[in-house]
C-alpha positions in Angstrom: -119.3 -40.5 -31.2 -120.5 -42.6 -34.4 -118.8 -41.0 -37.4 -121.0 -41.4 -41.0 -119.4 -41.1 -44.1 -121.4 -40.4 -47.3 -119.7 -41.9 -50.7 -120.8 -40.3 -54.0 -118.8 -42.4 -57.0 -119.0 -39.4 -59.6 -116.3 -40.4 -62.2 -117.3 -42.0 -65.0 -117.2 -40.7 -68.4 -120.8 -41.3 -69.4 -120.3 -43.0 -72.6 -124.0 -43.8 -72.9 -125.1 -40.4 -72.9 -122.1 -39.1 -75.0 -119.9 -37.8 -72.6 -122.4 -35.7 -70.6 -122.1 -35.3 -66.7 -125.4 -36.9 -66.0 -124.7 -36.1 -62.0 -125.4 -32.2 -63.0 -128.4 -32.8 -64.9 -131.6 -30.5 -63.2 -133.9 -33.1 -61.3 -135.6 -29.8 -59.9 -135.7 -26.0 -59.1 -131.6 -25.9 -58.4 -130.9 -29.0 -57.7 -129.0 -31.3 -60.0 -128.8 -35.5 -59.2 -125.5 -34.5 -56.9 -126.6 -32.2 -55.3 -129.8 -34.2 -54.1 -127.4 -37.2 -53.9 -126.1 -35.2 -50.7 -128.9 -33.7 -50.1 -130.3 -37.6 -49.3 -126.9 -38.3 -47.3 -127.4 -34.8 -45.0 -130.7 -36.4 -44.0 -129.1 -39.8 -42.3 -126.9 -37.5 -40.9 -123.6 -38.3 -42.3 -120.5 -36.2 -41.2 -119.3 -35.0 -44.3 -120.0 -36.6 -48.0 -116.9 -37.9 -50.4 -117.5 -37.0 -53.9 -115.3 -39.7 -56.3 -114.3 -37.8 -59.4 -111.6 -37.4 -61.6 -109.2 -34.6 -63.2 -111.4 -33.9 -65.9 -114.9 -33.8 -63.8 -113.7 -32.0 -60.1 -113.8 -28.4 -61.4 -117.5 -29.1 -62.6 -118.4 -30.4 -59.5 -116.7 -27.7 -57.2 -118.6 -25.5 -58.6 -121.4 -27.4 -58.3 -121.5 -28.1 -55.0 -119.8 -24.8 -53.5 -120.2 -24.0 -49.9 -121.8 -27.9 -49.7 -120.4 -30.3 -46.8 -118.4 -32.3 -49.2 -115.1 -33.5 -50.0 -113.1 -34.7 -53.0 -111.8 -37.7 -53.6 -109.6 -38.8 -57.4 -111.0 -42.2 -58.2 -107.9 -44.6 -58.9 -106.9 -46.9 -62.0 -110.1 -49.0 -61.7 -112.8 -47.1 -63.6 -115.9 -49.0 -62.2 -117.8 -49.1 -58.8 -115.1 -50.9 -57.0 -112.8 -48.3 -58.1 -114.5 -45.8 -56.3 -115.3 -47.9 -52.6 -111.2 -48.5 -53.1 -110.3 -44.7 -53.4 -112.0 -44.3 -50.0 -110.8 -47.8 -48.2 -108.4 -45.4 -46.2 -110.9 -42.4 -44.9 -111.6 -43.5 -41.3 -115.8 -43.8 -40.0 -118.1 -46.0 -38.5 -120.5 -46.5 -41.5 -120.6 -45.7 -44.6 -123.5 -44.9 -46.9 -123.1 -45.3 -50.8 -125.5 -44.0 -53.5 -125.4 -43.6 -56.9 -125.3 -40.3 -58.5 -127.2 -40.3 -61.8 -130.1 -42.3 -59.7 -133.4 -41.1 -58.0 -135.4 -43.1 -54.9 -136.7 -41.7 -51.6 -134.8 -39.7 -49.9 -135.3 -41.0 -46.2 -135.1 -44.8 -46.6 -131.0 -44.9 -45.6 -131.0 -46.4 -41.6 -128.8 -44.3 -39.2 -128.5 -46.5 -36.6 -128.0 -50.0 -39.4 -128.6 -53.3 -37.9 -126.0 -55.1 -39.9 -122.5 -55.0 -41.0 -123.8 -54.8 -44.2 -126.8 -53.2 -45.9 -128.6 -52.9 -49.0 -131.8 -50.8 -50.1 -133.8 -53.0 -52.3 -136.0 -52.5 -54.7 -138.2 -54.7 -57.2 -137.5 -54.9 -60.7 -138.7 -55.9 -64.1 -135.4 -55.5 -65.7 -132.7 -57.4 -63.6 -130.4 -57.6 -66.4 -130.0 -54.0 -65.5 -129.1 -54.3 -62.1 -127.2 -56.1 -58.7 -129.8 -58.5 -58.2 -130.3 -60.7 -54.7 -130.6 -64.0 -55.9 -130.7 -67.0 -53.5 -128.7 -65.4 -50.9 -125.9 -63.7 -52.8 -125.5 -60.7 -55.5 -125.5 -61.8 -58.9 -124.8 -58.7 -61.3 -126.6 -57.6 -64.8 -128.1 -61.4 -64.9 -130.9 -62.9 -67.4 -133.1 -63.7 -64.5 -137.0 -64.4 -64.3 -138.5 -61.1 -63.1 -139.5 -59.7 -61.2 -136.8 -60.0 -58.9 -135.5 -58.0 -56.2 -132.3 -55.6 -56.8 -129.9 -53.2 -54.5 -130.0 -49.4 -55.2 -128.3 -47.9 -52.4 -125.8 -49.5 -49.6 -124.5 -49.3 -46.2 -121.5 -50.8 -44.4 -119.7 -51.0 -41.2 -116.0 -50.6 -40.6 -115.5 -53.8 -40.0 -116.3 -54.5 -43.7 -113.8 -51.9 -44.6 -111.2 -53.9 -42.9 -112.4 -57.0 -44.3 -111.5 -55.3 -47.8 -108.8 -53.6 -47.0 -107.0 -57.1 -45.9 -108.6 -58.6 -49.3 -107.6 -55.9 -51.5 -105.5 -57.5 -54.4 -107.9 -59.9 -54.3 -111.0 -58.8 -55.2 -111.4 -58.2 -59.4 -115.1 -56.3 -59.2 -118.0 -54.3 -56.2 -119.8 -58.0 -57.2 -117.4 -60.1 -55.6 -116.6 -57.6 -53.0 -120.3 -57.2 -51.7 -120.3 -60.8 -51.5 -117.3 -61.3 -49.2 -118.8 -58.8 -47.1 -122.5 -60.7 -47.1 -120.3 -64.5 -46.7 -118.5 -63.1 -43.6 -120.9 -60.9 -41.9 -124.7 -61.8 -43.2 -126.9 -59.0 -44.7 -129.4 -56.8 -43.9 -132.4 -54.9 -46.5 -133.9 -52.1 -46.3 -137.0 -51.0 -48.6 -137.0 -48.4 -51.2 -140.7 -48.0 -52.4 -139.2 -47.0 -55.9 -135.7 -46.4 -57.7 -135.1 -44.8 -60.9 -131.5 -45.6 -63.0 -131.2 -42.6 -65.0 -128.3 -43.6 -66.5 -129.5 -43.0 -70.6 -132.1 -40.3 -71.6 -135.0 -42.0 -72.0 -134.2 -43.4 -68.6 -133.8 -39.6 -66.8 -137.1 -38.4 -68.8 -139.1 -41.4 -67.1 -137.4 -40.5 -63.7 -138.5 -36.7 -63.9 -142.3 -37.8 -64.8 -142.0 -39.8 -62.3 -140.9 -37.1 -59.4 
């Protein structure tokens, strides 16, 4: 049996948007960016979803996502993406499919049955300085680069990867250098996603609602 585990990283503070828990903002008729964050996992299938908070946030999103397949997770020292993939290094599955929660994108591009250790959905951008962009065979992150150029919104990864960080963990200083350990040691894969929306200021989450 092929276990899937979905990873939410929900615990940052949201300093951009002055404090506010951009993962509960509506996106539609009851549903907030969380919830359709594991509403987009549920479709792969994935066996259960692991929602990365922290103390302050996990009450909110209990109530949130009540009576949802989901569990809870309290990110560790490392407040960043890395911090997150770390808090769930020890949670035992075959893959594991990652997404952003204050994003939006299609909702069936994620591959059940991947082809490769490791898996990114891409996207094209015009603002790379924004994003993880694949750049001549490796991720280079937030970089002044000629657009447009080709970014990664959503991931998936094998256990073998897991293993490969696990043995590499006080090693590795950021999700940059991590994803590209993984892509060194076991090549890459892509998957398209036709559009992706980073609604992680205002103006940002208006565009993404016009949009949808």
């Amino acid at each position: 049996m092929t276990v899937r585990l979905g990873i939410i990283p929900a615990a940052g503070m949201a300093k951009r948007v002055r404090g506010v828990f951009k993962e509960l903002l509506p996106v539609g008729e009851s549903m907030t960016h969380l919830s359709r964050a594991v509403d987009t996992l549920e479709m792969i299938p994935v066996d259960t979803t692991v929602i990365v908070t922290n103390p302050q946030k996990i009450a909110a999103h209990s109530v949130a996502l009540q009576g949802r397949n989901v569990e809870f997770v309290t990110q560790g020292d490392k407040p960043d993406i890395w911090g997150a993939i770390a808090s769930t290094l020890n949670i035992d599955a075959d893959w594991y499919y990652f997404i952003m929660p204050d994003t939006m994108h299609e909702q069936d591009r994620f591959p059940s049955m991947p082809d490769h250790d490791f898996m990114l959905g891409t996207f094209e951008t015009f603002d790379p300085e924004n994003y993880g962009v694949l750049f001549d065979g490796v991720i280079v992150d937030k970089a002044k680069l000629q657009p447009p150029q080709v970014a990664w919104g959503t991931l998936v990864w094998s256990r073998n990867v897991v293993e490969l960080w696990k043995k590499h963990l006080p090693d590795i200083r950021d999700y940059t250098q991590a994803f590209n350990m993984a892509m060194e040691q076991f090549g890459w894969g892509t998957y398209s996603l036709a559009w992706y929306f980073d609604c992680g200021t205002f103006q940002r989450y208006k565009r993404a609602i016009e949009h949808v």
